[in-house]
ROSE-4610 file (N, C-alpha, C; in Angstrom, 1 decimal, always signed):
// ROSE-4610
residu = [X/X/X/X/X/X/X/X/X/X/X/X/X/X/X/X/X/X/X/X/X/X/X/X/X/X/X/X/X/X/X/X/X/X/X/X/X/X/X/X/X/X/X/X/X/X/X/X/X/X/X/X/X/X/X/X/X/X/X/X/X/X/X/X/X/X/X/X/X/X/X/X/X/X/X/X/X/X/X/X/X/X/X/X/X/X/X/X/X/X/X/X/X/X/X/X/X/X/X/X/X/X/X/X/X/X/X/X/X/X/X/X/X/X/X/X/X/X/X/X/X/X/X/X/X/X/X/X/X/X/X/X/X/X/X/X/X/X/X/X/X/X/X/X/X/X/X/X/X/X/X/X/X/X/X/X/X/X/X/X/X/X/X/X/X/X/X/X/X/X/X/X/X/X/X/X/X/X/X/X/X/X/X/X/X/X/X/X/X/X/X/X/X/X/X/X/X/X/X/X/X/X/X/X/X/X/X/X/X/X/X/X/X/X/X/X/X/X/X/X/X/X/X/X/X/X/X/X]
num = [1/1/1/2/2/2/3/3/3/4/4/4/5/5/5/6/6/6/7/7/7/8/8/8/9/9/9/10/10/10/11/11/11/12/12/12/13/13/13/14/14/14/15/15/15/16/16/16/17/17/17/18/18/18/19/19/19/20/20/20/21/21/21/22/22/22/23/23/23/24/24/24/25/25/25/26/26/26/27/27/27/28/28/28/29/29/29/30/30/30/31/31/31/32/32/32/33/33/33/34/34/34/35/35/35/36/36/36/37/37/37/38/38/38/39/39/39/40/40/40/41/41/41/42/42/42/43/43/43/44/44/44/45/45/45/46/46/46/47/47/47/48/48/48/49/49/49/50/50/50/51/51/51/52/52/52/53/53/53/54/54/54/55/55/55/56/56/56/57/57/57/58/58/58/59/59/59/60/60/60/61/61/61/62/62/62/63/63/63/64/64/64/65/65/65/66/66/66/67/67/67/68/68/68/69/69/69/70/70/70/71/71/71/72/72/72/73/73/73/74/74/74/75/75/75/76/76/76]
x = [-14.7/-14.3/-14.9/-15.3/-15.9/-14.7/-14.8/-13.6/-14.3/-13.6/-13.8/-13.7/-13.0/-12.5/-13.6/-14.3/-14.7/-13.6/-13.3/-12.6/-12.4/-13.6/-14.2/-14.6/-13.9/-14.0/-12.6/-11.2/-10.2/-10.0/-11.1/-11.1/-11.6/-10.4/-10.9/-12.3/-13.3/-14.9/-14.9/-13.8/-13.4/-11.7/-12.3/-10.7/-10.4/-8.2/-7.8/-7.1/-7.2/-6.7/-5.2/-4.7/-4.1/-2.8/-2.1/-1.4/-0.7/-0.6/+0.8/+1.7/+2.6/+4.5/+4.6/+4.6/+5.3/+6.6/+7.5/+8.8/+8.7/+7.8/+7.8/+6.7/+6.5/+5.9/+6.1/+5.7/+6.1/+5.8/+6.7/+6.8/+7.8/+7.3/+8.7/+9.2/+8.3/+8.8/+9.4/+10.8/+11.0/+10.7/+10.0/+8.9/+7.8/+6.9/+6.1/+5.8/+7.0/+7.5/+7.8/+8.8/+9.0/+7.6/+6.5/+5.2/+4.5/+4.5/+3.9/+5.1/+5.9/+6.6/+6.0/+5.3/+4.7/+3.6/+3.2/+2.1/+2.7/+4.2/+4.9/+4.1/+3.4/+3.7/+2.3/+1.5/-0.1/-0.5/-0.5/-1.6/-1.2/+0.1/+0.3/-0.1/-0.5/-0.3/-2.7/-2.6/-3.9/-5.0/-6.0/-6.9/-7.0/-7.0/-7.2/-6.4/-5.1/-3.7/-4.1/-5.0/-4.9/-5.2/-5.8/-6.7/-4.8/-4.4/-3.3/-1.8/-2.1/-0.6/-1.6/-3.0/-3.3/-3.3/-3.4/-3.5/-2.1/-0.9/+0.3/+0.8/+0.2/+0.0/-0.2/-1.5/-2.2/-1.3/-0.8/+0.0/+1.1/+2.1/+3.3/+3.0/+2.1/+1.7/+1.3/+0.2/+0.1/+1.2/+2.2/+3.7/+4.1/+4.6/+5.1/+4.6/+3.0/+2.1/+3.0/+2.7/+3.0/+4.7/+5.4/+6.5/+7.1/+7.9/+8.6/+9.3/+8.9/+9.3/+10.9/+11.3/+13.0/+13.3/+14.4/+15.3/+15.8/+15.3/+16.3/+14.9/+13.8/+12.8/+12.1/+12.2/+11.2/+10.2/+9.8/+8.3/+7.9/+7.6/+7.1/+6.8]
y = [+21.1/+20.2/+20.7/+20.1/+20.5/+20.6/+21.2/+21.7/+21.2/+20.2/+20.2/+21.4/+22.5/+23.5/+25.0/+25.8/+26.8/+28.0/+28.5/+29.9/+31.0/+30.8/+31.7/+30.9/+29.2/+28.3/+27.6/+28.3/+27.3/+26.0/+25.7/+24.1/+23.3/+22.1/+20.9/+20.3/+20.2/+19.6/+18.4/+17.5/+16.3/+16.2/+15.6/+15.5/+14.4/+15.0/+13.9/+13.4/+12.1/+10.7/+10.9/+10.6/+10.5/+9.1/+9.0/+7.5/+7.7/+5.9/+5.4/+5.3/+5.5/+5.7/+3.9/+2.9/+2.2/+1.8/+2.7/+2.7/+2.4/+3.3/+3.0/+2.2/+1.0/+0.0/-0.8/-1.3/-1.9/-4.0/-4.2/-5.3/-6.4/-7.4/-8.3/-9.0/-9.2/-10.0/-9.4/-9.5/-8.9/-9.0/-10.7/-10.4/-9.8/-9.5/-8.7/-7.5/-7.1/-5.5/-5.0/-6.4/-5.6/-5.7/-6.8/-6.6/-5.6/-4.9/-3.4/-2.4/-2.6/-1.6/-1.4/-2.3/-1.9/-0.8/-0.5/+0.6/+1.6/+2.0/+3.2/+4.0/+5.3/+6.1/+6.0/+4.9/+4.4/+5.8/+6.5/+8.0/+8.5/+8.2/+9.4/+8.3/+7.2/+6.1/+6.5/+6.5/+6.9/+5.2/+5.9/+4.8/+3.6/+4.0/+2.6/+1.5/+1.7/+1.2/+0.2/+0.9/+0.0/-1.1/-1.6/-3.1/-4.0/-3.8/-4.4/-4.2/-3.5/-3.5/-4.0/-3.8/-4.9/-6.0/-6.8/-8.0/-8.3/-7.4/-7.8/-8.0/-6.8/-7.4/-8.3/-9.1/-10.2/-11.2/-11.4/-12.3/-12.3/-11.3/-11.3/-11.8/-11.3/-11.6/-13.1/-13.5/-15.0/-15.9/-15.6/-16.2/-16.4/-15.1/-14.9/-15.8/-15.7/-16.9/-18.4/-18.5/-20.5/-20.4/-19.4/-19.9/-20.6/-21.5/-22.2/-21.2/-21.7/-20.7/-21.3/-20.2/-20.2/-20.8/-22.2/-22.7/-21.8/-22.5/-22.0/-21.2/-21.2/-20.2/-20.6/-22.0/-23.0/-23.5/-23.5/-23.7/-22.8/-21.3/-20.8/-19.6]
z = [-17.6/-16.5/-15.2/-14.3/-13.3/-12.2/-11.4/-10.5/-8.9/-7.9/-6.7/-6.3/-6.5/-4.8/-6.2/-5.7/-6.6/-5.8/-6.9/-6.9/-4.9/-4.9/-3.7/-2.3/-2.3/-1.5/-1.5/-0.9/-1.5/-0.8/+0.5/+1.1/+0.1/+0.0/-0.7/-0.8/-1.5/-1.8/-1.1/-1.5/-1.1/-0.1/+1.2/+1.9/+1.1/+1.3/+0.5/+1.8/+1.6/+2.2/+2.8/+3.9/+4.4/+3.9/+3.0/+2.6/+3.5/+4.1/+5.3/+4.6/+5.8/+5.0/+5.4/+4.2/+4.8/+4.7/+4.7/+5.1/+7.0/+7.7/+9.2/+9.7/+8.4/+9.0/+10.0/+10.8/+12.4/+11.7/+10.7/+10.1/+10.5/+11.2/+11.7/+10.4/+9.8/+8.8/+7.1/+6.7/+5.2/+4.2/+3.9/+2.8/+2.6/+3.7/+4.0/+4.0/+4.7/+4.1/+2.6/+2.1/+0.5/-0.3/+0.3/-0.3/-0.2/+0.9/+1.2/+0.2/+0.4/-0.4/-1.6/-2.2/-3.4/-3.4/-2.6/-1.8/-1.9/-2.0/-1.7/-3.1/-3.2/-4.4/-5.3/-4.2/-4.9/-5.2/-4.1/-4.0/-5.6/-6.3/-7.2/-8.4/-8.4/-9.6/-10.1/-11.3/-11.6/-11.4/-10.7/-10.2/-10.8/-12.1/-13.0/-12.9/-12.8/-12.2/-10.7/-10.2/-8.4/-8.5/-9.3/-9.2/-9.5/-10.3/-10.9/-9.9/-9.0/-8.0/-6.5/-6.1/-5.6/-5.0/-7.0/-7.1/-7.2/-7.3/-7.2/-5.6/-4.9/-3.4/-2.7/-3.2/-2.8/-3.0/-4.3/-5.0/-3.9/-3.7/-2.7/-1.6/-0.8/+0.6/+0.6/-0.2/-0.4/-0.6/-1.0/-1.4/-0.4/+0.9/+1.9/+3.0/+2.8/+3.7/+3.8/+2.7/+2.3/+2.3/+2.6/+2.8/+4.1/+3.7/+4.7/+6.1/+7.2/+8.3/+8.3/+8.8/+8.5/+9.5/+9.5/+10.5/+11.5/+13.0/+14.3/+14.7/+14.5/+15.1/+15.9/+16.4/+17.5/+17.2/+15.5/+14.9/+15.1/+15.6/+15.8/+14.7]
C-alpha cells in the first residue's frame, strides 16, 4: 500500500479538508437545516457513499424549495 505521509516526513502529502459544523449553520429556515444535517459525519462516511447522501440532499432541499410558505409571513 502506498502511504501519503513517509516515515521521515510526518506532514500530511495531502491537506485534509476542513468539514463545516452544520450544527452552527446561520439557517433561517428548519427544513433546510435538518437537510444539511445530513452532511453531519460525511468526512468519516467512505467516498463511495457521497454520491448517495448527496442525492439525498438534493432530494430534501428540493422538497423544502416547493414547499408551501407558512401562513402569517406577508408572502414573503
Amino acid at each position: 500500500m502506498t502511504e501519503l505521509n513517509e516515515a521521515h516526513h510526518p506532514i500530511a502529502a495531502q491537506p485534509t479538508p476542513e468539514w463545516p459544523d452544520t450544527a452552527d449553520a446561520e439557517v433561517g429556515d428548519p427544513s433546510v437545516h435538518a437537510a444539511l444535517a445530513g452532511l453531519d459525519g460525511l468526512h468519516a462516511t467512505p467516498v463511495a457513499d457521497h454520491e448517495a447522501i448527496y442525492a439525498e440532499l438534493h432530494d430534501a432541499l428540493l422538497e423544502s424549495l416547493n414547499e408551501e410558505p407558512a401562513a402569517g409571513n406577508g408572502g414573503a
